[in-house]
C-alpha positions in Angstrom: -152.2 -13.6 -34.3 -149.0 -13.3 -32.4 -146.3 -14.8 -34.5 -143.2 -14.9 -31.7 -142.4 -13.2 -28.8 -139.3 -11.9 -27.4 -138.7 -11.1 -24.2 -136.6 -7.4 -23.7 -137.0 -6.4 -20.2 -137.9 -7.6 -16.9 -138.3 -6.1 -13.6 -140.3 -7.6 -10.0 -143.9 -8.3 -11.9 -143.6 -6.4 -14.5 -142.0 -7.6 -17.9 -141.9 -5.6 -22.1 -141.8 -7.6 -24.7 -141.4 -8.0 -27.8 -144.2 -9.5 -29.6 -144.6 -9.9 -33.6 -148.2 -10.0 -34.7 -149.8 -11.2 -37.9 -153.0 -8.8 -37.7 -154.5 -10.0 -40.9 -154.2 -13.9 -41.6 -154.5 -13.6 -45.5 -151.7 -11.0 -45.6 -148.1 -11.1 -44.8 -147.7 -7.7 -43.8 -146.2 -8.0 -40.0 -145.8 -5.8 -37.2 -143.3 -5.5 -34.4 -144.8 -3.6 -31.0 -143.8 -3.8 -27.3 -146.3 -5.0 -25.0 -146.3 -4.7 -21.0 -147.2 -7.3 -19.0 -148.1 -7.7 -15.6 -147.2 -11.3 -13.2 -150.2 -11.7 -11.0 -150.5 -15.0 -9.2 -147.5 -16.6 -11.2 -149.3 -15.9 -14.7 -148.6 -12.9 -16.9 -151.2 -10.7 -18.3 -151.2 -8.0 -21.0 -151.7 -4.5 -19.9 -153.8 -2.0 -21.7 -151.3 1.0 -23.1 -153.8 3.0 -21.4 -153.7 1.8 -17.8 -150.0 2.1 -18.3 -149.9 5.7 -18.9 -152.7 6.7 -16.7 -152.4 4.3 -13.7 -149.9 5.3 -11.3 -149.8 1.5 -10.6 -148.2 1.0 -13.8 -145.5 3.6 -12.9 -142.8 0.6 -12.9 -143.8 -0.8 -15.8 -143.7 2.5 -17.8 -140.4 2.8 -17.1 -139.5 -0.7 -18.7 -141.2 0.9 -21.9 -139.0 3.5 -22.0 -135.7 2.3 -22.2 -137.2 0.2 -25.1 
């Protein structure tokens, strides 16, 4: 359950941000990660940690992550 997300970094159509998550709903334990996204036909999409660091597609977007 994503509880807010904001966003840290943007570049052509790729984006990080940052999203808090409520992973169990009878708990209030919370949890701040970064997540890539990718813009394809004017919607974002999340994009798998893996692709990101395996897919030289990604290369652009891996970059955003690390100046997080």
């Amino acid at each position: 359950n994503i509880i807010s997300i904001k966003n840290v970094v943007a570049q052509g159509n790729y984006a990080v941000v940052m999203a808090t998550l409520q992973p169990d709903m009878n708990s209030l334990n919370l949890v701040v990660r970064p997540v890539g996204l990718e813009k394809v036909n004017d919607e974002w999409y999340i994009v798998d940690f893996d692709q990101i660091y395996n897919n030289a597609k990604y290369a652009a977007l891996k970059a955003l992550l690390e100046k997080i």
